[in-house]
DSSP file (Angstrom, degrees, kcal/mol; ACC not computed):
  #  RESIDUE AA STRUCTURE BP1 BP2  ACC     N-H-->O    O-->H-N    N-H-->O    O-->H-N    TCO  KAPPA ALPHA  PHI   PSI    X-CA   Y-CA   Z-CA
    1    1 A X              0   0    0      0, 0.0    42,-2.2     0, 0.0     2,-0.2   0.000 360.0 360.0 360.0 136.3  -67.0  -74.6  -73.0
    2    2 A X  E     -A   42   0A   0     40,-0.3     2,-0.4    41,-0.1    40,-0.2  -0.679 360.0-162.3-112.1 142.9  -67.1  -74.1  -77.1
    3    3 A X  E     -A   41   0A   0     38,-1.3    38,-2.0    -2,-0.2     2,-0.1  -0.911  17.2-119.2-136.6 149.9  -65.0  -77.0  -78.9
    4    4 A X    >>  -     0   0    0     -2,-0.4     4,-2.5    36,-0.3     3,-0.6  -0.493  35.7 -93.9 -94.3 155.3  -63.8  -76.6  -82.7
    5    5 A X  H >> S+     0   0    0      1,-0.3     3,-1.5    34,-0.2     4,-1.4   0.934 126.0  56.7 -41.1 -71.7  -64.9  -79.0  -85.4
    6    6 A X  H 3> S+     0   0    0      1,-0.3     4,-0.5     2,-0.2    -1,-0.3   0.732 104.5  48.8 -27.6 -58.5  -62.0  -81.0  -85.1
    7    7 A X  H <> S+     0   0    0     -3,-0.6     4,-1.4     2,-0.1    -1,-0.3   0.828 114.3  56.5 -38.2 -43.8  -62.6  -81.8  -81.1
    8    8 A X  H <X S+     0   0    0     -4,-2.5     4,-2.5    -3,-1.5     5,-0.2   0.992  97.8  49.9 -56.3 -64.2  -65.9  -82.5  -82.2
    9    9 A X  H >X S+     0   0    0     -4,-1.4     3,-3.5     2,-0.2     4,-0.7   0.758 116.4  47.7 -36.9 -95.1  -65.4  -85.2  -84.9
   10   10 A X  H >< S+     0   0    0     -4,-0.5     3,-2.4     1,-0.3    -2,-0.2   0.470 111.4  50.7 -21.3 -90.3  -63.3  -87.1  -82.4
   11   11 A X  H 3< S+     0   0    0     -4,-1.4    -1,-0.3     1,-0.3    -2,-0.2   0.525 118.2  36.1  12.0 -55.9  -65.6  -86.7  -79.8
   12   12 A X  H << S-     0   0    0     -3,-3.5    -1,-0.3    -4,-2.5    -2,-0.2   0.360  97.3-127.5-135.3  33.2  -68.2  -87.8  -81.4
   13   13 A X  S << S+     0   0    0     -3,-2.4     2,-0.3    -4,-0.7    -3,-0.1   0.772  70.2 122.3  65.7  33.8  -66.7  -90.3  -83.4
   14   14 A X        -     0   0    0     -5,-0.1    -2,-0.3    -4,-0.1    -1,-0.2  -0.980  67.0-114.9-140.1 145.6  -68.5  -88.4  -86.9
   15   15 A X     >  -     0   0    0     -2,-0.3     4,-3.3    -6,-0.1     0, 0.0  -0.114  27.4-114.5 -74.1 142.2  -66.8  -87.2  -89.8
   16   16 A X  H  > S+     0   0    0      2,-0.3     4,-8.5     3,-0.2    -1,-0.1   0.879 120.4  48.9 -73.8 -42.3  -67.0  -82.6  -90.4
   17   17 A X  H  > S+     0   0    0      1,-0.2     4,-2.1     2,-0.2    -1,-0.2   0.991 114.6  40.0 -77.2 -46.1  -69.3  -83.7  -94.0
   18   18 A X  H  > S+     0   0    0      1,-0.2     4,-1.3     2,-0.2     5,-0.4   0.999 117.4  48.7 -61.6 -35.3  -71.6  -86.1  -92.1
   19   19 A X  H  X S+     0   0    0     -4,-3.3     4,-1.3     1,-0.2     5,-0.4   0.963 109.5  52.9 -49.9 -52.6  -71.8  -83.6  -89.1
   20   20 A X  H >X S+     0   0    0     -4,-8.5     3,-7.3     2,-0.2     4,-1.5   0.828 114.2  45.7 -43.1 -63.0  -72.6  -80.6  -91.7
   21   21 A X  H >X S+     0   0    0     -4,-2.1     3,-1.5     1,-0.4     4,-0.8   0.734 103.5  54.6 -45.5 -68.8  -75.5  -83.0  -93.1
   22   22 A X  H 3<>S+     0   0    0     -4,-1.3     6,-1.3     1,-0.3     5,-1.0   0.525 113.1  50.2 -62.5 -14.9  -76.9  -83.9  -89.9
   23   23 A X  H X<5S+     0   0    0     -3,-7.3     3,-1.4    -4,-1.3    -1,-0.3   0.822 116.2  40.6 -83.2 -28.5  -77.0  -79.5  -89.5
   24   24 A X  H <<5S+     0   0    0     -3,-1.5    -2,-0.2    -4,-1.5    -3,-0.1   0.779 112.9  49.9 -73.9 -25.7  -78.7  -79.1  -92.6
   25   25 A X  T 3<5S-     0   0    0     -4,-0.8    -1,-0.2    -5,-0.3    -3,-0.2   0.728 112.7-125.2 -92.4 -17.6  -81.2  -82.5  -92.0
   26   26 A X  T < 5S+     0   0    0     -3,-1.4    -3,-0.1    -5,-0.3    -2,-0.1   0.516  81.1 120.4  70.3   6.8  -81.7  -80.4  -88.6
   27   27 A X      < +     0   0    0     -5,-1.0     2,-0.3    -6,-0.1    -4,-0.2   0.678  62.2  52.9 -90.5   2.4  -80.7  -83.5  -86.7
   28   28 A X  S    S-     0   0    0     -6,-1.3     2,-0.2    -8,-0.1    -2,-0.1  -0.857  92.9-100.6-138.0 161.3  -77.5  -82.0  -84.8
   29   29 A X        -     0   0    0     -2,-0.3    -2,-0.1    16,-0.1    -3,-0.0  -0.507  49.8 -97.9 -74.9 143.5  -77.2  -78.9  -82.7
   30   30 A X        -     0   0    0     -2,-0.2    -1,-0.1     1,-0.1    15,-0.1  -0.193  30.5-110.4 -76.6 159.8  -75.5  -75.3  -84.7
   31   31 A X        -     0   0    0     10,-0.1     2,-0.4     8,-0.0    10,-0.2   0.155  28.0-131.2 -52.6 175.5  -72.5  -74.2  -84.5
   32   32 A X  E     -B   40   0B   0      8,-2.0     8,-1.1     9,-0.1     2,-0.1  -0.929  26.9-101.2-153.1 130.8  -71.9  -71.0  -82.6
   33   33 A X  E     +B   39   0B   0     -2,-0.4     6,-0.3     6,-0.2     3,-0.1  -0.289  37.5 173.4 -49.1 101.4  -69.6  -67.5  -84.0
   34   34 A X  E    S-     0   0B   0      4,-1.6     2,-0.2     1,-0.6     5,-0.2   0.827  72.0 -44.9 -80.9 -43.9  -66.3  -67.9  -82.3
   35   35 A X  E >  S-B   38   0B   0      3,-1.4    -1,-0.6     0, 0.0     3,-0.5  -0.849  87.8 -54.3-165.2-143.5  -65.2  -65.1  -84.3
   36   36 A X  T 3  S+     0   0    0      1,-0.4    -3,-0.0    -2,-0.2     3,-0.0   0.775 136.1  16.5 -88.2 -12.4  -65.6  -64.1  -88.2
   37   37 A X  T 3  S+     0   0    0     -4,-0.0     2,-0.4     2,-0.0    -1,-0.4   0.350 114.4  83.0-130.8  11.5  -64.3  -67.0  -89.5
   38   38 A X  E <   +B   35   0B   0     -3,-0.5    -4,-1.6   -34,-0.0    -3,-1.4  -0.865  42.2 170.6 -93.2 153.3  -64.4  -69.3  -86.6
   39   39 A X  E     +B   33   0B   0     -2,-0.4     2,-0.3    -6,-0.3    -6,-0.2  -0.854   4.9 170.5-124.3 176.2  -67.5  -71.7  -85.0
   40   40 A X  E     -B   32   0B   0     -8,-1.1    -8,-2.0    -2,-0.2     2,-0.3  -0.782  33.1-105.7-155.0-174.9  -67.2  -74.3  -82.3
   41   41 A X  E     -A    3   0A   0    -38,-2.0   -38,-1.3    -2,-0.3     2,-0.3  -0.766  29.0-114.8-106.7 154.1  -70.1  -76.3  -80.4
   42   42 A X  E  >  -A    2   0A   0     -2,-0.3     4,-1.2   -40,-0.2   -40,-0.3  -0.655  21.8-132.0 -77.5 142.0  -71.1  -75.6  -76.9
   43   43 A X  H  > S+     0   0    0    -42,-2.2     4,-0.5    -2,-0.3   -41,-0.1   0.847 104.9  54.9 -57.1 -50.7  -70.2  -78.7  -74.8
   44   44 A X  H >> S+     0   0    0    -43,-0.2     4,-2.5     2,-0.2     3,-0.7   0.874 102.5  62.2 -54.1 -53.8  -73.9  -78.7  -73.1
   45   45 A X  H 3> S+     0   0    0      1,-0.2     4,-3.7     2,-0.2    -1,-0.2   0.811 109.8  31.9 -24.0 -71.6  -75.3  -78.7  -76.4
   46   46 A X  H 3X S+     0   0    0     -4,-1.2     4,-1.0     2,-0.2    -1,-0.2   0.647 112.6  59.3 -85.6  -5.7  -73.8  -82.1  -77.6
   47   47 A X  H <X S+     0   0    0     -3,-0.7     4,-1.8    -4,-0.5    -2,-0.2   0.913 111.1  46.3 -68.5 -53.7  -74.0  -83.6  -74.4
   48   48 A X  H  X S+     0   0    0     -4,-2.5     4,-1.1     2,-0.2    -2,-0.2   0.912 113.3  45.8  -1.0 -92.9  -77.7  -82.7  -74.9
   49   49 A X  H  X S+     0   0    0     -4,-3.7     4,-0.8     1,-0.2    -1,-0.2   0.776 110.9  53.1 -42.5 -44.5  -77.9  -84.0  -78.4
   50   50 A X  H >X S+     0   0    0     -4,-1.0     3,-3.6     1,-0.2     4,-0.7   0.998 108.6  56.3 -60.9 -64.8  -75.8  -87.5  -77.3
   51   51 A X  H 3< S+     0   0    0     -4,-1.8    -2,-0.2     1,-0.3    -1,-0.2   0.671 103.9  47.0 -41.3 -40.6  -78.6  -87.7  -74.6
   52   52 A X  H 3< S+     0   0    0     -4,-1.1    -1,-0.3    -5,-0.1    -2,-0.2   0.839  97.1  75.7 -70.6 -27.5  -81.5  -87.6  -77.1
   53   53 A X  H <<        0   0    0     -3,-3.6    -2,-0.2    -4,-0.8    -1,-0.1   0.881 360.0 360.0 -72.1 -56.8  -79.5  -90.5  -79.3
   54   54 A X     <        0   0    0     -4,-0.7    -1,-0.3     0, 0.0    -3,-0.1   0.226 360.0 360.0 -27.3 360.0  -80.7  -92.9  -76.5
């Protein structure tokens, strides 16, 4: 399952600018083409990433 920024933030309780840093710093997992001007996250992905935060 792919979720849009917006699902994310809520989700995971960060803000669209810190998430972009945290792609940029490499600390958070990419985005993925939903089409030419959408991205979302994979669900596995940030479940992943939550998993490491431990």
């Amino acid at each position: 399952m792919i979720i849009k920024i917006r699902e994310l933030e809520k989700l995971i309780g960060m803000s669209e600018s810190t998430i972009r840093r945290e792609i940029d710093d490499g600390n958070f997992p990419h985005s993925v083409s939903i089409s030419k001007r959408l991205v979302g996250w994979r669900i596995k992905d940030i479940e992943a990433w939550e998993a490491n935060l431990i």
